[in-house]
C-alpha positions in Angstrom: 0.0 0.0 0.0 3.1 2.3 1.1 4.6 1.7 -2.2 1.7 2.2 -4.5 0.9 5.8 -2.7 4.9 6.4 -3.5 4.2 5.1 -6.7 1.3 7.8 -7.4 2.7 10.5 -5.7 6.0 10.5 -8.2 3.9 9.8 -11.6 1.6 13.1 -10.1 5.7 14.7 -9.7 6.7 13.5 -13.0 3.4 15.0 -14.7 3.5 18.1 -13.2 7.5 18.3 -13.8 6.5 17.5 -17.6 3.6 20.4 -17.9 6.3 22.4 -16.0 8.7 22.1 -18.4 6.5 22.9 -21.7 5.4 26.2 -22.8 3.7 27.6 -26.0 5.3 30.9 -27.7 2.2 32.9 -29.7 2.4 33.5 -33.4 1.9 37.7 -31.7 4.7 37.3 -29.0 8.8 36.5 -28.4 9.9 34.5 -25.8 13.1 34.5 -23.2 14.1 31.5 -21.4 16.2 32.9 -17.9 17.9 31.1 -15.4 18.8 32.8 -12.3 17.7 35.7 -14.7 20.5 35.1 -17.1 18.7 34.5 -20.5 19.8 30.6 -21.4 17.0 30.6 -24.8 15.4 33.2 -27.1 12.5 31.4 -28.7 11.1 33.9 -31.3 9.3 30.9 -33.7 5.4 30.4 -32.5 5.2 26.8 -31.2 5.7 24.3 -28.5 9.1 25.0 -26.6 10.4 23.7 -23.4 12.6 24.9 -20.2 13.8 22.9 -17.2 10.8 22.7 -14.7 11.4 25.0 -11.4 14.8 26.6 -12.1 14.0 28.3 -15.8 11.2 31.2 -16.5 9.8 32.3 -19.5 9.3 35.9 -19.9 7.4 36.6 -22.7 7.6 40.5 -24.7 4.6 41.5 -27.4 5.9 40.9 -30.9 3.3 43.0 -32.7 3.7 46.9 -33.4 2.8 49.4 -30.7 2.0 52.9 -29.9 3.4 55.3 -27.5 1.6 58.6 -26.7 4.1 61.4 -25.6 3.2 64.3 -23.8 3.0 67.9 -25.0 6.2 69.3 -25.0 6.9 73.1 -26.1 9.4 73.8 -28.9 11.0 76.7 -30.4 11.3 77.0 -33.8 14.7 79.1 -35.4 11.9 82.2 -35.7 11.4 82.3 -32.0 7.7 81.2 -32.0 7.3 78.8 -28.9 4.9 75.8 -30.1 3.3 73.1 -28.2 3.7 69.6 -29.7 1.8 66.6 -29.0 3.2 63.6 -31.1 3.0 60.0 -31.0 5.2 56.9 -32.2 4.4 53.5 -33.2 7.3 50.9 -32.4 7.8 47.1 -32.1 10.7 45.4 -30.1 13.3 44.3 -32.9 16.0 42.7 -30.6 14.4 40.9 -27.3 17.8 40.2 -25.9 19.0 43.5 -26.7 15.8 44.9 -25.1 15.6 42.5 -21.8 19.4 43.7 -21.2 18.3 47.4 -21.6 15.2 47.5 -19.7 16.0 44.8 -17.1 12.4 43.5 -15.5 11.3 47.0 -16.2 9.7 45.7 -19.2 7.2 47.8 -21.5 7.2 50.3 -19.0 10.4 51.0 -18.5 11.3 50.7 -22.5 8.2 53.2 -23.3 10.1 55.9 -20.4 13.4 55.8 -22.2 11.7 55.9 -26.0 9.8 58.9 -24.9 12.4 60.3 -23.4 14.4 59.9 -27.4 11.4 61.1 -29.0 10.9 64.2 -27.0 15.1 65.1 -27.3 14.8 64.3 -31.1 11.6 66.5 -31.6 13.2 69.9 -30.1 16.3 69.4 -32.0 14.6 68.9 -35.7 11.9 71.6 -35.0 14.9 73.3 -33.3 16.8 73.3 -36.4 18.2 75.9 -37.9 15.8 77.0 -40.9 12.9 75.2 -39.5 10.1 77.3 -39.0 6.7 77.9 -37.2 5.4 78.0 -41.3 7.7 75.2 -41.9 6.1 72.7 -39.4 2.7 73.9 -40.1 2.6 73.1 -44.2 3.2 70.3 -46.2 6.9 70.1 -45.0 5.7 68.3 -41.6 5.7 65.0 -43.5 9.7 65.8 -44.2 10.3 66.9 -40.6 8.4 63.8 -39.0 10.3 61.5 -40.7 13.9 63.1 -40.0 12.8 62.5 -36.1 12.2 59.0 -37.0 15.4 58.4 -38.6 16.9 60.0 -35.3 14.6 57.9 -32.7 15.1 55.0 -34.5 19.0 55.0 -34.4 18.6 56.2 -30.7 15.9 53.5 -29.9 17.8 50.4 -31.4 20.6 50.7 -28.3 17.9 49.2 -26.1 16.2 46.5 -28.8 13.5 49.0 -30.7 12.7 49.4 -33.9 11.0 52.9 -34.6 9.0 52.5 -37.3 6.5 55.7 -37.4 6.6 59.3 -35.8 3.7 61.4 -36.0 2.8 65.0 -34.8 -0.6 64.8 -34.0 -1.3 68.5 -32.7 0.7 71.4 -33.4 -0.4 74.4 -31.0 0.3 78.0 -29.7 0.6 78.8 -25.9 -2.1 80.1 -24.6 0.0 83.8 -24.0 0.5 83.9 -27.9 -2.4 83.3 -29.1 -3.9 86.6 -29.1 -0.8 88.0 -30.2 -0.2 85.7 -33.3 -3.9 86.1 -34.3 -3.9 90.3 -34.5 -0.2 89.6 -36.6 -2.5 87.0 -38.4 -4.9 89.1 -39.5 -3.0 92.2 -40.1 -1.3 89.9 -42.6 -4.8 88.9 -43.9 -5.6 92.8 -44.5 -2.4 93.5 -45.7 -2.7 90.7 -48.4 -6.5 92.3 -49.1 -5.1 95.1 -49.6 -2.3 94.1 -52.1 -5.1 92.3 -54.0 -7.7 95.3 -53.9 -4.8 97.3 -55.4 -4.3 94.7 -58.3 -7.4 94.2 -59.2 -8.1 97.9 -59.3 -4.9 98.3 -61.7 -6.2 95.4 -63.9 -9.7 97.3 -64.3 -8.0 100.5 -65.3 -6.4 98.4 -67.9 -9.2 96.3 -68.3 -11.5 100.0 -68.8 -8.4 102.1 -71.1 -8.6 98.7 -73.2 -12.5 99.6 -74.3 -11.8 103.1 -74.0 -9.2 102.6 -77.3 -11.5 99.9 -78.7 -14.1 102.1 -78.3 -12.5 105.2 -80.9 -11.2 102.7 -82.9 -14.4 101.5 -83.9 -16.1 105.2 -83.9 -13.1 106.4 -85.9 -12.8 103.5 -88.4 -17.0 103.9 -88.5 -17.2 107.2 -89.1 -13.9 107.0 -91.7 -16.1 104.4 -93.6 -19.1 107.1 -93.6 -17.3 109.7 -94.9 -16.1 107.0 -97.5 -19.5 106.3 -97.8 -21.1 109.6 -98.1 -18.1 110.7 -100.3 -18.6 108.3 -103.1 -22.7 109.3 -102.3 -22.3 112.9 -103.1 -19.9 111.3 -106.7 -22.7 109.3 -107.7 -25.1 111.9 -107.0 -22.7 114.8 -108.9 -22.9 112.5 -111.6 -26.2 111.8 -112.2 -26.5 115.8 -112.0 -23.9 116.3 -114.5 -25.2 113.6 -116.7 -28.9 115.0 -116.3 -27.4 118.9 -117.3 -25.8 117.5 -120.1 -28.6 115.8 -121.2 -31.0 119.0 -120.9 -29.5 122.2 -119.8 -33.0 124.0 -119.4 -34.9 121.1 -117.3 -31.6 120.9 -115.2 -31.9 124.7 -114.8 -35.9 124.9 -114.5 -35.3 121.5 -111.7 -32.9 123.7 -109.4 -35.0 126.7 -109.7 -37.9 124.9 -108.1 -35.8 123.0 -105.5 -34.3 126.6 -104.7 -38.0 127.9 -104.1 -38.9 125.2 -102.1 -35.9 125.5 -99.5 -36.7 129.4 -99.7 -40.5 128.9 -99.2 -40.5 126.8 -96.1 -43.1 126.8 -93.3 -46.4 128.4 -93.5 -45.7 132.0 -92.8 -42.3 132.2 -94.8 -41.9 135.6 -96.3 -39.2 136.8 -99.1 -38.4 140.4 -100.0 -37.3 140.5 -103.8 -37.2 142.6 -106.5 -40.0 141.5 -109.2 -37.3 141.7 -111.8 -35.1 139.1 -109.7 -34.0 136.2 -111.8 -35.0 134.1 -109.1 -39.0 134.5 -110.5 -37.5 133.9 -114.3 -39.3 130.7 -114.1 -42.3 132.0 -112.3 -43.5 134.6 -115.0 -42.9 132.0 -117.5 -39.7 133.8 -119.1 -37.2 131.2 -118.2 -39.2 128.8 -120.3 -39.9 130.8 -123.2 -36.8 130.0 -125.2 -37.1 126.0 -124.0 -37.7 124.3 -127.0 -40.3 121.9 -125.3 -42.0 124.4 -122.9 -45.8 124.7 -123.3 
């Protein structure tokens, strides 16, 4: 009986020693196997491993890629205008036993301290930079800047195992006691830049208006040009149907002007003309100017 509970109580030692000694490393995790916390194993393959029962651990470190939040930190750019940065990074751990050496049983904690610590140093030095502006890390240029403190983290960051593998400014902000001051500069510069516009688009409708003004008596002048062309060759046409009717009967041509002249003279209802009654202007009135007309009845 003595022997059989012996017997039970060391398979029981045997099983538990066996379950003891086998561990399973996720696809999402690396592995360390310490003894006397000297790292005896890295195990970064996702599987069955094993360790000796009671005297080795496993400590276990998150293979996937994290985030880190750091917190505001004021930087001044090269034209003296103090900022407030809030930026975060996204990392992984590339080296565990590089990283368990560094960090010690600090772990995560300890690693994230440090990193934010790189990220915050490497920030103020690149916004810090000579040339880099307030302007410059508010336009398009922030992509350029984030990833020059990336560069920098990461070389810092791989001393304890990391592998920096995004930087990101999230907010970029004024302090509070420069806020109203940059918003009257702000909007002086807005009303200077109206200005400067009202001023060019007032010169370009001057130009715009003395344009029309020269199309305008070029086409007056080129119309009336082409009337007194018009009128010209009129008055020849009509000279020379005159010309042509004189020639073709002197005394009709004669006796025609006479009446056109007394109808010019005699306008209006209460016209009155002082003339002698031997004028020649009544020659075709008393019948005179007609009497030598060949075919005047």
């Amino acid at each position: 009986m003595r022997s059989g509970t012996f017997l039970v109580g060391a398979l029981f030692v045997a099983v538990v020693g066996v379950l003891s000694s086998i561990f399973i490393v996720d696809e999402r995790e690396k592995a360390l196997v310490l003894q006397f916390g000297q790292i005896k194993a890295v195990k970064e393959d996702p599987g069955l491993a094993f360790k000796i029962p009671f005297i080795q651990e496993v400590v276990r470190y998150d293979d996937r890629i994290l985030s880190l939040d750091t917190p505001p930190i004021e930087v001044t750019p090269s034209d003296d205008r103090r900022l407030v940065v809030d930026a975060f990074a996204r990392y992984r751990i590339a080296d565990v036993v590089r990283f368990r050496q560094a960090v010690g049983a600090g772990g995560l904690r300890e690693a994230e301290s440090q990193l934010a610590d790189v990220l915050n140093d490497n920030i103020r030095a690149v916004l810090g930079a000579e040339g880099v502006t307030s302007n410059t890390i508010l336009s398009a240029e922030r992509s350029t800047l984030m990833d020059r403190i990336r560069v920098r983290a990461d070389g810092r960051a791989a001393e304890f195992g990391l592998d920096v593998v995004d930087v990101r400014l999230k907010q970029t902000n004024l302090p509070d006691q420069n806020l109203g001051a940059t918003f009257d500069r702000m909007r002086a510069e807005r009303e200077r830049e109206a200005t400067d516009e009202r001023a060019r688009g007032a010169e370009a409708a001057q130009r715009v208006q003395a344009q029309a003004d020269r199309t305008v008596v070029e086409l007056v002048s080129d119309a009336q040009r082409e009337a007194e062309i018009i009128r010209g060759e009129a008055d020849a046409e009509r000279n020379g149907i005159f010309a042509a009717a004189y020639s073709a009967d002197e005394e009709f041509f004669r006796f025609y002007r006479s009446l056109t002249a007394y109808e010019n003279a005699l306008k209006g209802s209460n016209s009155t003309l002082v003339i002698t009654p031997d004028s020649e202007f009544f020659e075709f009135l008393d019948g005179a100017g007609l009497s030598g007309t060949p075919n005047a009845n």
